[in-house]
C-alpha positions in Angstrom: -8.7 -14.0 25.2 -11.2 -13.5 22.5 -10.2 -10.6 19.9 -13.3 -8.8 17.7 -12.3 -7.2 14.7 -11.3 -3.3 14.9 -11.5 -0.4 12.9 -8.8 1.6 12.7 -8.1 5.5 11.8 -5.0 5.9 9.9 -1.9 8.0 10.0 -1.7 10.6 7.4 1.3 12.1 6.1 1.6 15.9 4.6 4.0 16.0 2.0 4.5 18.7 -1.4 2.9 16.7 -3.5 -0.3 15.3 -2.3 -3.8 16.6 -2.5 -7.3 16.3 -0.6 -9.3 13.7 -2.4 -8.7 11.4 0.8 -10.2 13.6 3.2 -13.1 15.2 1.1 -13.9 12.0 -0.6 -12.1 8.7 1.7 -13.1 10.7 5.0 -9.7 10.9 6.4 -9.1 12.9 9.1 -5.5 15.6 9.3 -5.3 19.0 10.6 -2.9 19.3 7.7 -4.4 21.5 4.9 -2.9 18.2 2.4 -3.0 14.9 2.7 -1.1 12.7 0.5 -0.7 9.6 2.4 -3.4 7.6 4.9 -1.5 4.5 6.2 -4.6 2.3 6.5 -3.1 -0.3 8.1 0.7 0.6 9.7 2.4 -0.4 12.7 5.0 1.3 11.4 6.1 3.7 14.2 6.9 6.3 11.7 2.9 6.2 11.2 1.4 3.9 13.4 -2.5 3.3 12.7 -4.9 3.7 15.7 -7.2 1.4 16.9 -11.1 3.4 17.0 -13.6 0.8 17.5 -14.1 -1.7 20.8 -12.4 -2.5 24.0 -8.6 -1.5 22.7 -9.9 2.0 21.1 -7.2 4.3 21.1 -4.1 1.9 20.7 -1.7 1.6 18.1 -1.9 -1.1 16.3 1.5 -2.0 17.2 -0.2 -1.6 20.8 -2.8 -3.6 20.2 -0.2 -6.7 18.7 1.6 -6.2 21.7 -1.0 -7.2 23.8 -3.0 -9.4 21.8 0.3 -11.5 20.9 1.1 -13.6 17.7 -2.0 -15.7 17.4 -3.9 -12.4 16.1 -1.6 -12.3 12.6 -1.6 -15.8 12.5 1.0 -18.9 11.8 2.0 -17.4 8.8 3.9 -14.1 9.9 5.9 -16.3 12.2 8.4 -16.1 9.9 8.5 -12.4 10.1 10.5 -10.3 12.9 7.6 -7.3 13.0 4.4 -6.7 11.6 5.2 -7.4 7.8 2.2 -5.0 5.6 2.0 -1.6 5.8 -1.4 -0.2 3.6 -1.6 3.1 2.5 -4.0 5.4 0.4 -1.7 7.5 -2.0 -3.4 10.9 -3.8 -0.9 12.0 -5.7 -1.7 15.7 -7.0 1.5 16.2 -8.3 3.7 14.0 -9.2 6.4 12.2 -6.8 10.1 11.9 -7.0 11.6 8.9 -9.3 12.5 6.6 -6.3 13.8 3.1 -6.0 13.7 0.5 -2.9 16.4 -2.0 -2.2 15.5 -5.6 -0.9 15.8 -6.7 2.8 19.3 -7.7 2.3 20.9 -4.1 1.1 18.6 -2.6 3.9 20.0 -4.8 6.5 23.7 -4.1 5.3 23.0 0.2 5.3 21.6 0.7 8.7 18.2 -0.5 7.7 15.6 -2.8 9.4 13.7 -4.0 5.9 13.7 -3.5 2.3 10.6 -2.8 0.5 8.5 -4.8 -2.5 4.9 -3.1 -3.1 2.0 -3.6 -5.1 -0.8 -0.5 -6.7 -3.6 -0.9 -7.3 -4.6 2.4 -9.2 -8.3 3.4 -7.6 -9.2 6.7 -9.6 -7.0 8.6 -11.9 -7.1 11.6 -13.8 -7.4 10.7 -18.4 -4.0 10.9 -19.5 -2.4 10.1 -15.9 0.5 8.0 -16.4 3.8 6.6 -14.4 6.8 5.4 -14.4 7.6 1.5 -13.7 11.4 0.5 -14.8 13.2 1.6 -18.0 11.8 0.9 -21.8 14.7 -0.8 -22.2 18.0 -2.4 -20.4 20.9 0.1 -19.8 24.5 -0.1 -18.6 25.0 1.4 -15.2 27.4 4.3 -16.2 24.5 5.4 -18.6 21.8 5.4 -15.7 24.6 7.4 -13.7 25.3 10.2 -16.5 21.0 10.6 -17.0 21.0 11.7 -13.6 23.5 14.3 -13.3 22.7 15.5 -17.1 18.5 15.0 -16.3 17.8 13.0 -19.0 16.9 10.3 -17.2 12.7 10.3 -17.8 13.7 9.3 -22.1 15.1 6.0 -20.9 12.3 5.1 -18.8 8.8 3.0 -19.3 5.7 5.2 -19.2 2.6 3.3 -18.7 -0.7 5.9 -18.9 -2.8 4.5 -15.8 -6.7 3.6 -15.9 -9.0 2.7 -12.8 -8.1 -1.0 -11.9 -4.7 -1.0 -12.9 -2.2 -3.2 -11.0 1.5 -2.9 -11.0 3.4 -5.3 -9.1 6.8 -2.9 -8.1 10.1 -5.2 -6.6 12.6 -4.3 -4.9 14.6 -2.5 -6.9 12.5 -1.9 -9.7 12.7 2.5 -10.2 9.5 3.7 -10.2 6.9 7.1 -9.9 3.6 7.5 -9.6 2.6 10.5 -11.9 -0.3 13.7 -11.5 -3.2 12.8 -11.2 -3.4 9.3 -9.9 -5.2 8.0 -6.6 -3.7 4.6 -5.5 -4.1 1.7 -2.9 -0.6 0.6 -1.8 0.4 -2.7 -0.4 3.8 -2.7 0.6 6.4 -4.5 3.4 6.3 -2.2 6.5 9.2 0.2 5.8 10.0 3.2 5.2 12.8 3.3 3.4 13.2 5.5 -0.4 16.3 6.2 -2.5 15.2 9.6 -4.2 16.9 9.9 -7.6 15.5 12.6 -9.4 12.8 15.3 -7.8 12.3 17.8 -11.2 14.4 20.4 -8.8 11.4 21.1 -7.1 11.5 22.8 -3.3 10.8 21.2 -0.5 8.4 22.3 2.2 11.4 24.3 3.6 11.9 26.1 0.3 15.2 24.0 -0.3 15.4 21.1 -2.6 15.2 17.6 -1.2 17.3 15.2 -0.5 18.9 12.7 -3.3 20.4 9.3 -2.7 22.4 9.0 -5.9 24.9 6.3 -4.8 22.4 3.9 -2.9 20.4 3.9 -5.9 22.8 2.7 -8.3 23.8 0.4 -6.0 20.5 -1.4 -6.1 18.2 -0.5 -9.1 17.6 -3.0 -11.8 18.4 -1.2 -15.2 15.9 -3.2 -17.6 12.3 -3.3 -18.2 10.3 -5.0 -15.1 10.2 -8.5 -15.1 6.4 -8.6 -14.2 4.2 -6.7 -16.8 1.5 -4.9 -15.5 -1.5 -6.5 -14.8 -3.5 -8.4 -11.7 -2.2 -12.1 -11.7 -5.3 -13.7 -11.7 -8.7 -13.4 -13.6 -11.8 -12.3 -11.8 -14.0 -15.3 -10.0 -17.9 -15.1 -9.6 -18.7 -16.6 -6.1 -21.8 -16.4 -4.3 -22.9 -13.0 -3.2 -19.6 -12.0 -4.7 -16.9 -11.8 -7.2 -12.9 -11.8 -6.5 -9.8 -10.8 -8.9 -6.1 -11.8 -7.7 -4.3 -8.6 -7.9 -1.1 -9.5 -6.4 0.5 -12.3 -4.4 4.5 -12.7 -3.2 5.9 -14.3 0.1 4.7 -10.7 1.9 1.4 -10.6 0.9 -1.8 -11.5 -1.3 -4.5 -9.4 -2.3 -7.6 -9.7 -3.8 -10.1 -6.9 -5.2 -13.8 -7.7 -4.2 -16.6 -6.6 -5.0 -19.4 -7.6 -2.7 -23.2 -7.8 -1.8 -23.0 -10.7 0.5 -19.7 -12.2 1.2 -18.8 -15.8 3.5 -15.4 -15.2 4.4 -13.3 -16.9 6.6 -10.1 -15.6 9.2 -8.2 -19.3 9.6 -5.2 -19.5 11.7 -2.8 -18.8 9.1 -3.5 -15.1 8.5 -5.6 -11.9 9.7 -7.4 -10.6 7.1 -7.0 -6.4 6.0 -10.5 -4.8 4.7 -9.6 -1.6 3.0 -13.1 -0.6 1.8 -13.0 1.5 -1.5 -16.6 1.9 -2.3 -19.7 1.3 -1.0 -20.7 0.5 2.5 -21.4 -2.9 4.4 -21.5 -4.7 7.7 -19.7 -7.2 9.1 -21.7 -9.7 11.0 -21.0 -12.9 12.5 -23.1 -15.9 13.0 -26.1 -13.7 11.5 -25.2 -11.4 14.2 -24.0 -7.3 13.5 -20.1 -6.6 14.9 -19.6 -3.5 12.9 -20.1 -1.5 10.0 -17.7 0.0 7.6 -17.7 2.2 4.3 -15.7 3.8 1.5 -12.4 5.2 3.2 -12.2 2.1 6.6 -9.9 -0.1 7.0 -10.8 -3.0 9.1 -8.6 -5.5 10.7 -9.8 -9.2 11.6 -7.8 -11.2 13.7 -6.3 -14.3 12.8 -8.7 -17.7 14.2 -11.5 -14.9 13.9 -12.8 -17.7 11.7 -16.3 -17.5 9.4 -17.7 -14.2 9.3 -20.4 -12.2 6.5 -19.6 -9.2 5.0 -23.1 -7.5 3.5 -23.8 -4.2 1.4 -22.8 -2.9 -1.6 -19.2 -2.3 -1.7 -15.8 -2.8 -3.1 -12.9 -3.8 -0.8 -9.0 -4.9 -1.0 -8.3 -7.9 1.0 -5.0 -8.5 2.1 -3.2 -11.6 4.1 0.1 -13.2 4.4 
């Protein structure tokens, strides 16, 4: 059976801090007054996307797999147990909780299915905006645990200010925190799973302060500065029609920022491709022919063996594969 690329409507997620830049500017849909996250491309089932475009409108996408089987992500997620990438549109309004993921292995020993490495790219931000990405310098354990019960912990920690374009490359257990003021495009394994380690003794949504996770976190953050600075990993290519800048790749995932006006691109058998449009608006066409259009705030999923296909407007996308 013959699969057509879909467009899929994304799962957003209410929480304290987020703001409403993704639905008055990114067109995401929530009868939530907020909306912090969009999870662009999830089959997560803690925020599954949903399939709006074509035959299979109104699946999951974890649905839509189901069905469709493995050839559709392609011979390289065979290695993988479930849908590996999870994309999400962050606004952070405020700013979130210091936090730090562990790896697959520490997951898999406490109860959980996957570990989490993730990559931002920082789309808008506000001047000044700034976060946090691993400590300014390496520290003894028994330091990191006395910062957190005395709250001193932000004076040991590596502020980078943030400007439109910025990339930071965030392992597994590399603390981080995305500061006010910052709108960001996250690729990221498909989990969710967060060791909270400091909150600003904020409230909740229930009035009540939220949950820590003190002793997973010194279990499995890395005390020293990050071993990969900030930065995309590769340097921008001019193509025809288009130009292409490696932003991030690991064994999970590569992505690419493009900005387009008439793309050739190609979904081989190894991997689907992930549009996650940022600006602009285009169509994709195939052998000179329309399949469908898509515009600042889509994500569009192409099936792996989809093979050559055009992508032609004005806009600026993420592309992500495995």
């Amino acid at each position: 059976m013959h699969f057509e690329p879909i467009k899929l409507k994304a799962a957003c997620k209410d929480y304290i801090w987020g703001g409403t830049r993704l639905r008055l500017e990114y067109g995401q849909q929530s009868n939530r007054e907020r909306i912090a996250e969009s999870w662009m491309l999830s089959a997560h089932p803690d925020g599954p996307s949903v399939i709006e475009s074509g035959p299979c409108a109104g699946m999951t996408l974890a649905e839509y797999l189901q069905k469709a089987g493995g050839s559709v992500l392609g011979t390289d997620c065979e290695r993988f147990p479930d849908f590996p990438v999870l994309i999400k549109l962050i606004d952070a309004k405020d700013r979130l909780s210091i936090q730090v993921h562990p790896d697959d292995a520490y997951a898999r020993a406490h109860g959980g299915a996957f570990g989490k490495t993730e990559m931002w790219y920082v789309v808008d931000c506000e001047p000044g905006a700034g976060l946090y990405y691993g400590f300014d310098h390496e520290i003894a354990k028994e330091e990191f645990r006395q910062r957190i019960e005395n709250n001193t912990l932000e004076a040991v920690l590596n502020r980078e200010e943030v400007h439109p374009g910025d990339v930071f490359f965030i392992e597994a257990g590399t603390l981080h925190a995305i500061g006010a003021g910052i709108l960001i495009a996250e690729i990221q394994q498909s989990s969710n799973l967060t060791y909270r380690i400091y909150d600003y003794a904020r409230p909740g949504a229930d009035g009540k302060p939220r949950e820590l996770h003190i002793p997973q976190a010194l279990d499995v953050t890395r005390l020293r500065r990050p071993e990969r600075p900030a930065g995309p990993q590769g340097k921008r290519e001019l193509l025809r029609g288009y130009s292409r800048l490696l932003l991030a790749s690991c064994p999970i995932f590569t992505v690419y920022e493009m900005e387009i006006s008439e793309a050739a691109l190609d979904a081989g058998a190894a991997s689907f491709h992930s549009l996650l449009c940022l600006d602009g608006d285009a169509l994709l066409l195939r052998e000179g022919k329309p399949v469908l259009a898509f515009r600042k705030g889509d994500s569009v999923f192409i099936p792996a063996g989809y093979g050559a296909y055009t992508v032609k407007g004005s806009c600026r996308i993420l592309q992500t594969t495995v």
